[in-house]
C-alpha positions in Angstrom: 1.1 92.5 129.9 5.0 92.0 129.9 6.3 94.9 132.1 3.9 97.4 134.1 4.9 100.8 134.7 3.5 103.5 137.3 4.1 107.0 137.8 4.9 108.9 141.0 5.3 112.6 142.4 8.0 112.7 144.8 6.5 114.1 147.9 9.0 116.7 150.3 8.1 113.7 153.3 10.2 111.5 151.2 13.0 113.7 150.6 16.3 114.1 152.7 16.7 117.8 154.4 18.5 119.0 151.0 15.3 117.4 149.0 16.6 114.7 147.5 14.7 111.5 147.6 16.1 109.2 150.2 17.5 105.6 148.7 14.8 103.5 150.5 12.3 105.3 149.6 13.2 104.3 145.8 12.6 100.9 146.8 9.7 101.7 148.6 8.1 102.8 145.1 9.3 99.9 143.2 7.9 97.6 146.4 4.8 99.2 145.6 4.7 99.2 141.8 4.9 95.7 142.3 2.0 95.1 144.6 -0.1 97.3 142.0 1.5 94.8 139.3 0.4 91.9 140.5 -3.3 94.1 141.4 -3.6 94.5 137.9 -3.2 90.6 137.0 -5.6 89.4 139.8 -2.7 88.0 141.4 -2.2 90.3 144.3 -2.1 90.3 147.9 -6.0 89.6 148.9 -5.9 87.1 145.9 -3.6 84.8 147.4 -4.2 85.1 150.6 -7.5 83.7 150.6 -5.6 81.0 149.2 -3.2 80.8 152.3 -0.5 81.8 149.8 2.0 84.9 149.7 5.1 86.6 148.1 8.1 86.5 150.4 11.2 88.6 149.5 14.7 87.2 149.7 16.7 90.2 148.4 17.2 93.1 146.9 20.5 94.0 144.1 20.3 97.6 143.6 22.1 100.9 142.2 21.2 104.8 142.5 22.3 106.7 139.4 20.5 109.9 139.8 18.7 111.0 142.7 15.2 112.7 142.0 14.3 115.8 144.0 11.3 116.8 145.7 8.1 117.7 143.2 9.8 115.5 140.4 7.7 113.2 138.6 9.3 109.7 137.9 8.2 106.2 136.7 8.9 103.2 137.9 8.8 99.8 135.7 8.8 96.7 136.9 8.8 93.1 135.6 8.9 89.3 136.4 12.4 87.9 135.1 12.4 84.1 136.0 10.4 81.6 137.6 12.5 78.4 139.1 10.5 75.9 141.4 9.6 77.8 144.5 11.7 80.9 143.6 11.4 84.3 141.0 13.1 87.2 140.1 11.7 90.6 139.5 13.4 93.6 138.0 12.4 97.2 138.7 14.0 100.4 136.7 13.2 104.3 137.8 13.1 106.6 135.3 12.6 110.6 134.4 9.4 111.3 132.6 11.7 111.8 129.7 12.9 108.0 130.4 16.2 108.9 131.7 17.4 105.9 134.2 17.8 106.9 137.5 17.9 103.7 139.3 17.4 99.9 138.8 17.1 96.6 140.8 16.8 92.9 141.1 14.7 91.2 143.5 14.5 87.7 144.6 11.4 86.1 146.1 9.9 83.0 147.4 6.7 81.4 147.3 5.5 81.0 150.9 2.2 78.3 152.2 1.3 80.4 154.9 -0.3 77.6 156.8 2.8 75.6 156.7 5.1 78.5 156.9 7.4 77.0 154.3 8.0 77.2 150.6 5.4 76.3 148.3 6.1 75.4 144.2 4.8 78.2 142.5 1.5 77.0 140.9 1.6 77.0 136.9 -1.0 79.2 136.2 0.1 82.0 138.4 3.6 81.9 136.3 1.6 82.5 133.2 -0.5 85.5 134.5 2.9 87.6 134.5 4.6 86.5 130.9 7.8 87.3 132.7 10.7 88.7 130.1 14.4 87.1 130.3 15.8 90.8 130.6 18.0 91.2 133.6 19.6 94.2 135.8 21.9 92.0 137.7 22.6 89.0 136.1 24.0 87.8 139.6 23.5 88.8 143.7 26.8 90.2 145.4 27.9 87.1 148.0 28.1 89.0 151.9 30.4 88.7 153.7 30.6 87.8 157.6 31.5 90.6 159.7 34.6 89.9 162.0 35.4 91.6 165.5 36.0 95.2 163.8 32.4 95.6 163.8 31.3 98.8 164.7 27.6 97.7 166.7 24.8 100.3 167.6 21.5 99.9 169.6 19.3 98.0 170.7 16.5 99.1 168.8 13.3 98.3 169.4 10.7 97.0 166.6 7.8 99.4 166.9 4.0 98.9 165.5 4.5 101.5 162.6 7.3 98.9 161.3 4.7 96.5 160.9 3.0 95.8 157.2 -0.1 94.2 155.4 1.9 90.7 156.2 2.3 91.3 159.9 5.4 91.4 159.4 8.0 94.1 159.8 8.2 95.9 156.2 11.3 95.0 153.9 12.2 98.7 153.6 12.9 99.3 157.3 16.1 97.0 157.2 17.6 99.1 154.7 16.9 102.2 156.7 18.7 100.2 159.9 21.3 99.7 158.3 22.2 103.3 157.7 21.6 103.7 161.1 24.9 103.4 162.7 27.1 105.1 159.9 28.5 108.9 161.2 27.1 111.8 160.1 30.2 112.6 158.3 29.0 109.7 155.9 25.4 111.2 155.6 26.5 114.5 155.5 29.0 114.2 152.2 27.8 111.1 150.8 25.0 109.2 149.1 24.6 105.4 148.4 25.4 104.5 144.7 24.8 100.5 145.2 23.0 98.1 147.6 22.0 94.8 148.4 19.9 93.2 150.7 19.8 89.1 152.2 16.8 88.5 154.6 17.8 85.6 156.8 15.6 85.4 159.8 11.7 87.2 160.2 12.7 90.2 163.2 9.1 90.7 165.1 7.4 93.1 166.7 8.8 94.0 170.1 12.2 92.8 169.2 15.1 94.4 170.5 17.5 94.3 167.3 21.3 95.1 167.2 22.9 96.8 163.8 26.9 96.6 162.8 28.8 97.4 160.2 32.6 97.3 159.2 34.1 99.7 156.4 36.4 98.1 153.9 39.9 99.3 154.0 40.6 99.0 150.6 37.7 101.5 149.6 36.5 103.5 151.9 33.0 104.3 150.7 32.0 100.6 150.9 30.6 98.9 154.2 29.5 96.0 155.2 26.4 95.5 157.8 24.6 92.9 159.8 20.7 93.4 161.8 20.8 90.2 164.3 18.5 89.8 167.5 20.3 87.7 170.4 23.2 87.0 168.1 21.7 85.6 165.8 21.8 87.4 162.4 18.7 88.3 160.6 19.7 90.6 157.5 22.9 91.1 156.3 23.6 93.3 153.4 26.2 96.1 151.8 25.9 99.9 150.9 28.6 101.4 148.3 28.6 105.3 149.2 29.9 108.3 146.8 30.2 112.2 147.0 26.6 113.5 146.9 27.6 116.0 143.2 28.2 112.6 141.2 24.9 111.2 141.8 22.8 115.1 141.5 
């Protein structure tokens, strides 16, 4: 099995108040896609853990071409890209039932001992359960870029137990719904996000008290950059490219 595809019905809880389907919630479903991936291949999360092993993502490369609306019925496909060392890639599309694209993404993980708490080679025959495909969505990650003393900061927020996943950790989606966090509502309100990316530095933890910033780049307006630290020290950093809402319905 080269690339694995599952099928989803947009729920209204995942939809924005004019019904679209908010942008982390797309890479919620392709998160998920991939768990049931690696479900199918025996490889998955109760799998490896009984081997004191685990998946940890790095980043995320994405872009939003069409939004789905509530009710809509989408796919989402998913494959393993590249295996080097302790690191792989894995690509995700979204798609109409009528295999439109709607969105697509590259993902960057790392093999994780969980005893030792530091990367592990990836064993042999777990590369050849996914017969990963050389076909790429990004054939590079966006560099980020330090944010200076324009920064515009919000918070501190505090890292609740519902943020909290099957890792005991808090879930990779929730960064990218921080980061949104401190943009006006004149950006919500007339815009969507058209392009993303994600770097996870540094674990946040439950009970954390987490700062988010951003700075807007002068050159195109639409474009921001953004930084989650705790005690100045930075733990995510990422960008959000942002257009008018009609060019992406």
């Amino acid at each position: 099995m080269s690339k694995y595809w599952k099928e989803f019905t947009v729920p209204y809880y995942d939809t924005d108040r004019e019904g679209y389907i908010k942008p982390e919630i797309i890479l919620a479903y392709m998160a998920e896609t991939s768990n049931w991936h690696s479900d199918s291949l025996h490889v998955g999360f109760e799998e490896l853990s009984k081997k004191g092993h685990a998946w940890m993502l790095l980043r995320w490369e994405a872009e939003i071409l069409k939004y789905p609306r509530a009710k809509d019925r989408v796919k989402v496909g998913t494959w393993t890209s590249s295996f080097d060392r302790f690191y792989a890639t894995r690509e995700f599309v979204l798609t109409s039932q009528e295999g439109d694209l709607l969105a697509k993404a590259t993902t960057k993980w790392f093999f994780l001992d969980m005893v030792k708490r530091r990367p592990k080679r990836i064993p042999q025959d777990l590369q050849k359960s996914y017969s990963f495909v050389e076909d790429f969505n990004f054939p590079e990650f966006r560099e980020m870029k330090e944010l200076d003393g324009r920064a515009v900061e919000s918070g501190p927020f505090k890292v609740r137990r519902s943020d909290i996943d099957n890792n005991d950790h808090v879930n990779n989606i929730r960064y990218i719904e921080w980061i949104q966090e401190g943009l006006g509502e004149e950006v919500h309100r007339t815009m969507r996000i058209q392009r993303l990316g994600i770097v996870y530095k540094k674990e946040v933890l439950l009970g954390d008290a987490f700062m988010t910033g951003y700075t807007r780049d002068e050159e195109n307006p639409g474009c921001f950059d953004h930084v989650i630290s705790v005690d100045g020290d930075i733990n995510a950093q990422g960008y959000t490219k942002w257009v008018e809402k009609g060019l992406l319905e």
